[in-house]
C-alpha positions in Angstrom: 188.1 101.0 98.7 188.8 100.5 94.7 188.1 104.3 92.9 187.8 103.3 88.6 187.3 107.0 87.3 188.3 109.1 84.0 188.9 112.6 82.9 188.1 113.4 79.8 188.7 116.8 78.0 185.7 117.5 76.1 182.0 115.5 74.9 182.9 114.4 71.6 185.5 111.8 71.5 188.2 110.5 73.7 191.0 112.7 74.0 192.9 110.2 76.7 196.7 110.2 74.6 196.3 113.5 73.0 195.3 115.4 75.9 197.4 116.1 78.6 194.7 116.4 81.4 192.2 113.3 80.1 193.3 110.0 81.8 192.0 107.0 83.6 191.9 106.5 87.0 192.9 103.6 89.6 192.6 103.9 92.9 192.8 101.6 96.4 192.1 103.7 99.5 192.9 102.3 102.7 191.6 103.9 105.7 193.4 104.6 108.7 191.8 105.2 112.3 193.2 106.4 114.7 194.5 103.7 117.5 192.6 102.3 119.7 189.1 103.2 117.8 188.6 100.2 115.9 188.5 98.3 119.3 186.3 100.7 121.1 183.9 100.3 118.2 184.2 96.7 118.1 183.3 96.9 122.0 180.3 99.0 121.5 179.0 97.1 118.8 179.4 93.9 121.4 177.5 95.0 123.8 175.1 95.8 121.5 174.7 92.5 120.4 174.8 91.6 124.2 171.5 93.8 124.7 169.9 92.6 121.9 170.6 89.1 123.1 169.4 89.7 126.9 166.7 91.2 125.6 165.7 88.2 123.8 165.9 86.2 126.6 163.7 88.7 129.0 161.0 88.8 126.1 161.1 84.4 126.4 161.0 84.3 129.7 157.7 87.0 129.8 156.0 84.8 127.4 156.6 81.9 129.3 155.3 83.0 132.5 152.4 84.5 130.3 151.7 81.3 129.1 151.5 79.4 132.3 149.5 82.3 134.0 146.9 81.7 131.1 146.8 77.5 131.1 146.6 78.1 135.1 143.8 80.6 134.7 142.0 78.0 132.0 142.5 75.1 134.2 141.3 76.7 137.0 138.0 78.3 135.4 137.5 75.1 133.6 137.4 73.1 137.0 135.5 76.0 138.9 132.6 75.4 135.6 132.6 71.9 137.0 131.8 72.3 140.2 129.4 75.3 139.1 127.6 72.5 137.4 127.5 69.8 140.6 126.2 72.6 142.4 123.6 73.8 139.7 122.1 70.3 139.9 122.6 70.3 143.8 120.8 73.5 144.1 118.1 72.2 141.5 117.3 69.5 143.6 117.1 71.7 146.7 114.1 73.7 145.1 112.5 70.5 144.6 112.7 69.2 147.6 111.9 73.0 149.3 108.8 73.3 147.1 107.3 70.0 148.0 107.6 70.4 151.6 106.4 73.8 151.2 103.2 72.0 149.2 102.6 69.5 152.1 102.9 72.3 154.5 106.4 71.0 155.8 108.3 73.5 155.3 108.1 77.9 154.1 107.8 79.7 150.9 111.2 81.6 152.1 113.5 78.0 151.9 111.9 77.5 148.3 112.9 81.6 147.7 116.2 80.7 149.4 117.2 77.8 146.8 116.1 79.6 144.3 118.2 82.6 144.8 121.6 80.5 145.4 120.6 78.9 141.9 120.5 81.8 140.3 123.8 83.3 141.7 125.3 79.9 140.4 124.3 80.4 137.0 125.6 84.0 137.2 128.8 82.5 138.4 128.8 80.2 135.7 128.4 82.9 133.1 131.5 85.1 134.5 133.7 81.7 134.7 132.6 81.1 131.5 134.4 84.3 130.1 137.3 83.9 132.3 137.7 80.8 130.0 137.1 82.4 127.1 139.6 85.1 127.7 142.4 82.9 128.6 141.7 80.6 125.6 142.1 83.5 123.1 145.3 84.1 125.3 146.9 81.4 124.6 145.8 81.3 121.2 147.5 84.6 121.0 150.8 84.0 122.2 150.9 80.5 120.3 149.6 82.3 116.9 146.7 80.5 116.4 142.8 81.7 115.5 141.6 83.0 118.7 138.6 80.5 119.0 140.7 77.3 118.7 140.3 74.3 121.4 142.9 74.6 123.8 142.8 71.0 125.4 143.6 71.1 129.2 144.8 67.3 130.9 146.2 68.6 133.9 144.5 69.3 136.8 145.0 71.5 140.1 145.6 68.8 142.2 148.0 67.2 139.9 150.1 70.6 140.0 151.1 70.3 143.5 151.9 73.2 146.0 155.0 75.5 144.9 158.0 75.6 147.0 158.4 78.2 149.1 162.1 79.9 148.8 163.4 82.0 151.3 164.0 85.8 150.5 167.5 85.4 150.1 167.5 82.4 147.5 165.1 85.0 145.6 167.0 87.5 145.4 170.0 85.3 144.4 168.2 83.8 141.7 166.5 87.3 140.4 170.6 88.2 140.7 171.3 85.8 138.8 168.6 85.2 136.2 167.0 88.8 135.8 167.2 90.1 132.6 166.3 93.2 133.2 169.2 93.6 135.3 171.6 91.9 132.6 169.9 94.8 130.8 170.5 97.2 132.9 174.8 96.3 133.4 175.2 96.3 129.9 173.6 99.5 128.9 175.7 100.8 131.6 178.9 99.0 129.9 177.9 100.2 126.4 177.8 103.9 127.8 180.9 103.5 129.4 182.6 102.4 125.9 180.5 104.7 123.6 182.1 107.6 125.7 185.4 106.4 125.9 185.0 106.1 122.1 183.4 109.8 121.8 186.5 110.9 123.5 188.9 109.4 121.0 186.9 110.5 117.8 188.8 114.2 118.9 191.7 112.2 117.0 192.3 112.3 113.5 192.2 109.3 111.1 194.2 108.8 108.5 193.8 107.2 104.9 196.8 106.2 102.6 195.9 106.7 98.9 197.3 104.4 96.1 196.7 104.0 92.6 197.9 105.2 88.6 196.5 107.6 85.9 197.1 106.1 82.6 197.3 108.7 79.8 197.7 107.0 76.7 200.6 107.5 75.1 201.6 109.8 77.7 203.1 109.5 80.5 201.1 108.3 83.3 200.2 110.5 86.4 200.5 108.8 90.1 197.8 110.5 92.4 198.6 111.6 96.4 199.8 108.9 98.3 198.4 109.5 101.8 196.7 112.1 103.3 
């Protein structure tokens, strides 16, 4: 640390060379801690950086799993809208048919009422798939910071996706071992704690500072300040 100061005796003119308490002032401080605290910081501080790292990476792989739960849930509403429409004009054919053999007297009133009812609980099925693709359109939107009603174009379809392979418990765990950041979290919080009290313990140590710099007076004789304390 550089200290630039001066002591001056009085407001009205400079009295540094007449007077034998106004001077100038130079000073380089160096700090001294005590041994073994500059590491234990640097440690802490490490770990911090560790944290904030692990962190980082628990936050990517949430919104990645976010992101493919909501492009599964689009594809999959999108494709169930499909079929609600195959069966729409399935079920629209079926009162048709139903009400004209019910007009020839080949068939009852109740198949006509039947058809009709299984229309109608398409269309209602169509309307709540129709929000579930809304809301997973504004999520993806969301999480790739775009207006909520933008097109999100899906090519891939559930078929195309295959089936998953199934792990065994043991190469789960393995992998949440060694992939979980939570856990990576979790060990370095733990180390941090460790060092932050190991550094608590040697803060009941003193530190030390050595002092260096001149006084100039003028004409006078210059003043050295305390060299260490």
């Amino acid at each position: 640390m550089l200290t630039l100061g001066i002591q001056n005796d009085g407001f009205d003119s400079i009295q540094i060379g007449t007077m034998e308490t106004s001077f100038y002032q130079v000073m380089v401080s160096q700090g001294l801690p005590w041994p073994g605290k500059r590491g234990l910081r640097a440690e802490v501080a490490e770990l911090g950086s560790a944290e904030a790292d692990a962190n980082v990476g628990r936050i990517r792989l949430s919104t990645r799993a976010e992101v493919a739960r909501a492009y599964l849930d689009l594809v999959l509403a999108r494709e169930r809208l499909r079929l609600a429409d195959r069966l729409e004009v399935v079920w629209q054919q079926s009162i048709e048919l139903a009400r004209s053999r019910y007009e020839i007297g080949a068939g009852a009133q109740s198949d006509v009422l039947r058809a009709q009812l299984e229309l109608n609980r398409i269309r209602q099925r169509r309307f709540a798939l129709g929000a579930d693709q809304r809301t997973a359109v504004q999520t993806l939107n969301r999480l790739r910071d775009r207006p909520l009603d933008d097109e999100v174009a899906t090519a891939a379809a559930l078929t195309e996706l295959g089936t998953p392979r199934v792990r065994s418990p043991e190469d789960d765990l393995a992998d949440a071992e060694a992939r979980s950041p939570e856990l990576a979290l979790a060990q370095l919080a733990s180390a941090r704690a460790g060092k932050r009290l190991d550094l608590a313990r040697r803060e009941q140590y003193p530190d030390f500072a050595v002092n260096a710099g001149v006084m100039p007076r003028g004409s006078l004789e210059p003043m050295w300040p305390p060299g260490s304390r």
